[in-house]
C-alpha positions, -999 to +999 in steps of 0.1 A: +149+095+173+152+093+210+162+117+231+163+124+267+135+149+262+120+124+246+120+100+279+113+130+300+083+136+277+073+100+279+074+102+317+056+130+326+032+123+298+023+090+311+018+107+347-008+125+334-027+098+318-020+059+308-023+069+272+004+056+250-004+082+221+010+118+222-027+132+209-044+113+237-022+126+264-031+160+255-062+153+252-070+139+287-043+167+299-068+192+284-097+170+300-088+170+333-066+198+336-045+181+361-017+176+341+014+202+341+026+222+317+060+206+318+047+173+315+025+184+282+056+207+270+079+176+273+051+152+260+049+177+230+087+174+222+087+140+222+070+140+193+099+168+177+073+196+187+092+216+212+133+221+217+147+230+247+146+223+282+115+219+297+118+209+331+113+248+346+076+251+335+047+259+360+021+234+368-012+244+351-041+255+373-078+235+369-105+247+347-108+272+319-074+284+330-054+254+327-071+244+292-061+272+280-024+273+298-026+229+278-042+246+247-013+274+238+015+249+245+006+229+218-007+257+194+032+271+201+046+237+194+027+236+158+033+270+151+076+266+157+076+242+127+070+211+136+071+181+112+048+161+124+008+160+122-009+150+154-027+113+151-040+083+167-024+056+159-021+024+175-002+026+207+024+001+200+033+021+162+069+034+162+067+058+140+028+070+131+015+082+093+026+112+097+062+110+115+091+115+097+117+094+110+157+101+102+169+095+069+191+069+072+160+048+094+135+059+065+160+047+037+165+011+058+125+007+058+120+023+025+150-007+010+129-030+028+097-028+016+117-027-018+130-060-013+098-073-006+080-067-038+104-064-063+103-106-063+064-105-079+070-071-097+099-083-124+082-120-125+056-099-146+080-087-172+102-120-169+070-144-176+060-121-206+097-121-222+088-154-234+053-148-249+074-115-266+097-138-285+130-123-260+156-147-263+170-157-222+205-138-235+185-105-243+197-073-228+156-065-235+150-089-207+173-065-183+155-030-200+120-043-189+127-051-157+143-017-153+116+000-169+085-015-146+106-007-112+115+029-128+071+032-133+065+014-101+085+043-079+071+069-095+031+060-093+043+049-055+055+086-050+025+100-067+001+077-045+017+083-014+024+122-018-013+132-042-034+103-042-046+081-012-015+091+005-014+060+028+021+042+030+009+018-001+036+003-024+030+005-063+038-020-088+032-049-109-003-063-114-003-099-116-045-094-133-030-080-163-007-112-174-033-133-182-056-106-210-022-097-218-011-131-229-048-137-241-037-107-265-003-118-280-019-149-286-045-145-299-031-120-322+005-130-331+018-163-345+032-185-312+071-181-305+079-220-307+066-217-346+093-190-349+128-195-361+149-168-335+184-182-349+176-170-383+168-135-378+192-109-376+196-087-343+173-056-360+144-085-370+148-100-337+140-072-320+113-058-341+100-091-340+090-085-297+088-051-300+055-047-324+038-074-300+046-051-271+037-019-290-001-039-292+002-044-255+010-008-247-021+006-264-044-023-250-033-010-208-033+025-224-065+029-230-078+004-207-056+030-182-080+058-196-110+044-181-098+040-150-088+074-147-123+085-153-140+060-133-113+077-103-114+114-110-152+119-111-163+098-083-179+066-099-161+044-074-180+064-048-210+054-063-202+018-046-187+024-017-224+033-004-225-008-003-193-017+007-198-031+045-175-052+068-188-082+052-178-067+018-146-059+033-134-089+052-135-117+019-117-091-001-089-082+017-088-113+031-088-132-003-059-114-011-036-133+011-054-166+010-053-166-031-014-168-034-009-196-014+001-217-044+023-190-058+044-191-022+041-228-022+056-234-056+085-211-050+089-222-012+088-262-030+120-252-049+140-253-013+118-256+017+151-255+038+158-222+028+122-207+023+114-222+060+154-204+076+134-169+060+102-173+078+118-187+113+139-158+112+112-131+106+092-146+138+119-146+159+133-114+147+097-095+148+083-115+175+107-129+201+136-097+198+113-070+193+120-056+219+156-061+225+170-022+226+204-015+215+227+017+215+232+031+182+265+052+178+255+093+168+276+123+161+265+157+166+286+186+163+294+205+197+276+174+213+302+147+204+294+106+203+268+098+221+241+068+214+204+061+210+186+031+218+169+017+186+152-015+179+165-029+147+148-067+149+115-044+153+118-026+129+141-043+103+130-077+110+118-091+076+147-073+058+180-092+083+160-121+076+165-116+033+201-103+040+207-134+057+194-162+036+204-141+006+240-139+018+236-177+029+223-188-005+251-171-021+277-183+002+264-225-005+265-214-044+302-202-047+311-234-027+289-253-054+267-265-020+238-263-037+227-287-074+230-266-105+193-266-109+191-255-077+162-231-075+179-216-041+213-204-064+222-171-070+238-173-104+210-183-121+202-145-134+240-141-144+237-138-180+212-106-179+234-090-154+263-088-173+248-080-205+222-053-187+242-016-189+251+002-158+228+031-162+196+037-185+166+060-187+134+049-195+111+072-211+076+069-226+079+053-262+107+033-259+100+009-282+079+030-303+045+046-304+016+026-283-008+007-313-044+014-294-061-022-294-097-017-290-103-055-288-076-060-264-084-031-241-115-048-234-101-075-220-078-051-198-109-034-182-116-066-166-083-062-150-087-030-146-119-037-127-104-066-107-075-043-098-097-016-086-120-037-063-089-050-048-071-020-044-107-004-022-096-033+001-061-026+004-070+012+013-094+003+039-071-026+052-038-002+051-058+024+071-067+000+100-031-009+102-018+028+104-044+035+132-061+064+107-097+071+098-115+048+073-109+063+038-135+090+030-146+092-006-125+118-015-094+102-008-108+067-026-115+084-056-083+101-059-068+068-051-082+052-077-076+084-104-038+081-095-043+041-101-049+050-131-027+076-146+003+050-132-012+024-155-012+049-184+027+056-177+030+017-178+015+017-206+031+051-225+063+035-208+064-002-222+062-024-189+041-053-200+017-047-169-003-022-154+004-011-118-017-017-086-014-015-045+008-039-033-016-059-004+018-077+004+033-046+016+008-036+040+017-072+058+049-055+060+032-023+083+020-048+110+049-064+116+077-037+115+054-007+132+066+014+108+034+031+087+051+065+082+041+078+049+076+092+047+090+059+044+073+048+017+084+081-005+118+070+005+113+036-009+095+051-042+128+069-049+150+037-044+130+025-072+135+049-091+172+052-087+176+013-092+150+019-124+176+040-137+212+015-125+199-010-146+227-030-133+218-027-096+180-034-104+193-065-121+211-075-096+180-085-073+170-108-096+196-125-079+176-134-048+164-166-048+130-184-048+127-196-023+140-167+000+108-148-020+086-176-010+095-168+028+090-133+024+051-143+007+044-165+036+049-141+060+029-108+043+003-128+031-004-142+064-002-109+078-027-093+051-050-123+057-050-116+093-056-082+089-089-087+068-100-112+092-096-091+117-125-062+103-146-098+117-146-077+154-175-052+141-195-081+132-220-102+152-207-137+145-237-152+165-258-145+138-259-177+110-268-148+082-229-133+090-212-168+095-232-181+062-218-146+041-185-148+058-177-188+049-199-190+016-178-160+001-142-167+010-150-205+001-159-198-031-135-172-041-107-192-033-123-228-047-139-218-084-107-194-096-083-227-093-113-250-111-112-221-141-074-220-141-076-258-145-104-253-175-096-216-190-119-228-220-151-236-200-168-209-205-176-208-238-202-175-249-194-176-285-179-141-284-138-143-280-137-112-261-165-117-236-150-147-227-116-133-219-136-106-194-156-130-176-126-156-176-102-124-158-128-118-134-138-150-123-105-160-120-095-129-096-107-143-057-103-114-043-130-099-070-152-127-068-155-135-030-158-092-026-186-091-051-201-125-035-199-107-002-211-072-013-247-089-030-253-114-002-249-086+027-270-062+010-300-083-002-302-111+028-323-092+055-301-080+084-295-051+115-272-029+108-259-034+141-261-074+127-240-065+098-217-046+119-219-011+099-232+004+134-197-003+153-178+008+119-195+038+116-190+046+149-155+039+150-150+059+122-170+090+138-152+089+169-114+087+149-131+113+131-128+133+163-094+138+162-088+138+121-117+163+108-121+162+071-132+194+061-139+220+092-170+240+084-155+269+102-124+282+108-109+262+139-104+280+174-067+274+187-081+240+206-095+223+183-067+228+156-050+198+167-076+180+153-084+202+121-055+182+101-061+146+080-038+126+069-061+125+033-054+166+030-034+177+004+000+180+015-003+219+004-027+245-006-059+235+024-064+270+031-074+278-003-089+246-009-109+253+025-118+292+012-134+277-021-169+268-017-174+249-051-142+226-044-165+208-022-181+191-053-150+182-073-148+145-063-110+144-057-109+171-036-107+170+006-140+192+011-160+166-009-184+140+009-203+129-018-233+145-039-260+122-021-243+134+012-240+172+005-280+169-007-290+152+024-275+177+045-285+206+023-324+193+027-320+190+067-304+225+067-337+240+050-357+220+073-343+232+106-341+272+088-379+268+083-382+252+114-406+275+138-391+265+167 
């Protein structure tokens, strides 16, 4: 929202320093103590701190005086309410982590991020339909799809409200398909061999339904483990090796990996996929910052406008209206071939035979049949998943201008991964769930990282989850117009792991010979395993499945290939860059302390707040001492941590001087 507070606020702000954050200006206000109360007051209500009029206020003296005049003008502002949680985000964010923009803004980003992943997150269900034995005509086909957005917006609100709580979409993992289809068949008789047209409806449909049941208790219990590995703090256990080096092939690998994926749907019209993509540039990149007045109402008030900056912020989303509307307009004209993979009526038949409105619940198509064999095979995509996923958190973070992930917040992360793969499991989706490294992509370019957002786009899934018809309905959106949409997050996740690259000293052949040798090989060897899945041949069925997962998953293999190379090849830390990232994390830490030791003095509670905090309950999670060793909990920093610090603490106690 922008108001003329809020320009006066800007104004007076940016008098007293050249700051483009509303934490920094205080701070230098408080600094320097040459800044006025008015212009801190007004700078405050810019970010929906203060109401009023604040153009009467005195001008605050230097020294102690004025720091305290700068300190109890914010301490007022937090204590009337205030919705917002002071942070430092990048200068040129629109709305931070913790901003809450206006609902209707929040529900246009939240719809937006929705249309970007629900393209990979029913392919899951659609590619399994046929391995299930679901005829193309099955209503089933319409219930899964439903099912895994319902699941997807509900582990989305539980990550972004309990667990990580940075603005990370939830859905889909593409690492299960392949144990999952290892599973059916290696277990059931092949569809093909199967006469459909002879069964009756009741056969038909027990016929898909006891291979999914088999499914279900394979990611169930696979589910399980993760959960554990989350909730007591294994994954910290790693972290201690995790480095930029680690960092950059992983997340990096994440974009570069799907290249054929966007390829092969972009091949299907290159016209169309191309219109998506030129759009988004010129949308995000050449009208940014094109500001337009935006009709309001307010009672007493009357119409008045506000400047807002829709290709900005809604870039990527105009662009899929567009081409979506487009593609439908050249298919009722019959434009466009029949096989056309750029028509819109290809998904016609499970639309109309998908019901308006249906509830998924846990058990749908009966009780889960626990699979030891086949949840073996799962942990290797539950172990893929979870390596990636450490990337995504750390790459996320950078984007939202916030402090590198403390353990904590990782291993609850992680613990909430994995309870959303046991509802996908308990629930019937044919996958588990996973962060969606696409949607981060989608951060960058819009300037929109406000957790809020991505609770508002949790719910649209849920609500379409539930419309069954409406979900349906975006199968409707073409190839292609996905394709576009890959092109441009992937590029942007690609670029963002890249971009950890600044910490590192890239003079140094060890770096440049970890940094090429990893992401080289983690893209290369996958595709020669996809090409030859029976290569590796260990004589035990199961073994081979979890080596063949892993190996095939690049962002797993060039992570792991960076993690041993960094830490056994001899090398500075300020050579491997951990120096510069642990000292960027220190000084973010600054302004977003984890756990205060002591209670905070009115100047320093600004900075008392993190955006990995519960969202309620810190006081008593503060008061209680033993929290600090439960490994999901915001006081915890890690046993090897909390021992060190315990040992120098008896040192300096028996210290004689």
């Amino acid at each position: 929202m922008y108001t003329n507070e809020f320009d006066i606020g800007i104004t007076r702000g940016d008098a007293c320093c050249e700051s483009n954050t509303f934490y920094e200006k205080y701070r230098m206000g408080r600094e320097n103590c040459n800044c006025s109360i008015r212009g801190a007051k007004a700078t405050a209500h810019s970010s929906v701190l203060f109401p009023g009029n604040t153009s009467s206020l005195p001008m605050a003296p230097k020294g102690p005086e004025g720091e305290r005049a700068v300190d109890e003008v914010l301490v007022a502002g937090l204590e009337s309410g205030s919705q917002r949680r002071p942070t430092d985000p990048p200068s040129d964010l629109l709305f931070g982590l913790e901003d809450d923009p206006p609902w209707y803004l929040s529900l246009l980003y939240g719809f937006q991020h929705y249309l970007a992943m629900i393209g990979s997150t029913i392919a899951k269900p659609i590619i399994l339909s046929s391995f299930l034995c679901i005829g193309e005509e099955d209503p089933a086909r319409g219930a899964l799809v439903s099912s895994i957005i319902f699941v997807s917006g509900l582990v989305t609100l539980l990550q972004s409200t309990i667990g990580v709580r940075l603005p990370i979409i939830q859905g889909g993992n593409f690492a299960y398909v392949v144990p999952i289809i290892v599973l059916i068949n290696t277990s059931f008789r092949p569809c093909d061999s199967i006469s459909l047209g002879n069964m009756t409806a009741y056969e038909r449909q027990e016929l898909w339904q006891v291979r999914m049941r088999e499914v279900q208790g394979a990611i169930t219990l696979s589910a399980i483990m993760q959960v554990v590995v989350g909730f007591t703090g294994l994954i910290g256990v790693l972290l201690r090796w995790i480095t930029p080096l680690t960092v950059v092939p992983t997340v990096t690998l994440v974009g570069l990996s799907l290249f054929d994926v966007a390829s092969l749907k972009g091949s299907e019209h290159w016209g169309i996929t191309l219109m998506v993509i030129v759009l988004t540039t010129v949308f995000s990149q050449h009208m940014c910052e094109i500001v337009i007045p935006f009709p309001m109402y307010k009672r007493g008030q009357g119409f008045y406008s506000i400047p807002c900056q829709p290709f900005k912020t809604l870039s990527l989303l105009l662009a899929i209206v567009i081409t979506w509307g487009l593609c439908g307009i050249l298919t009722l004209t019959d434009a466009l071939p029949a096989d056309s993979g750029a028509r819109t009526d290809l998904a016609g038949q499970l639309i109309s035979s998908t019901p308006w409105v249906r509830f998924p619940y846990p058990g749908q198509w009966g009780p889960p049949s626990p699979n030891i064999a086949g949840s073996i095979g799962m942990m290797a995509a539950v172990f893929a998943s979870i390596i990636e996923s450490v990337g995504d958190y750390y790459a996320c973070a950078k984007v939202a201008g916030a402090k590198q992930p403390p353990p904590h917040a990782i291993n609850r992360g992680i613990g909430v991964e994995g309870i959303g793969c046991l509802l996908a499991g308990l629930f019937g989706t044919g996958s588990g769930t996973t962060s969606y490294s696409g949607n981060i992509g989608i951060l960058s370019i819009t300037k929109v990282v406000s957790r809020r957002v991505i609770q508002y786009s949790g719910l649209i899934m849920v609500v379409c989850g539930v419309l069954a018809k409406v979900g349906a309905t975006f199968v409707t959106i073409p190839g292609p117009v996905i394709a576009g949409v890959f092109f441009v997050k992937f590029s942007m996740i690609t670029a963002v792991g890249l971009s950890t690259l600044q910490y590192v000293d890239l003079s140094s052949s060890r770096n440049l010979f970890i940094l090429g040798f990893s992401i080289f090989f983690g893209i290369s060897f996958p595709k020669w395993l996809e090409a030859n899945p029976t290569a590796i041949q260990t004589g035990f069925a199961l073994l081979d499945q979890t080596i063949v997962v892993l190996l095939q998953t690049s962002m797993f293999l060039g992570g792991m290939i960076g993690l041993l190379l960094d830490n056994t090849i001899p090398g500075t830390d300020e050579e491997r860059g951990i120096l510069k990232w642990k000292r960027l994390s220190s000084d973010v830490d600054k302004i977003h302390t984890d756990s205060p030791k002591a209670a905070p003095s009115p100047s320093e509670s600004v900075s008392s707040v993190s955006p990995y905090d519960f969202p309620f309950g810190m006081k008593l999670v503060n008061r209680t001492k033993w929290l600090r060793y439960v490994p999901f909990c915001p006081p915890y920093e890690g046993f090897l941590r909390r021992r060190s610090s315990s040992i120098s603490e008896e040192r300096s106690s028996t210290d004689p001087c």
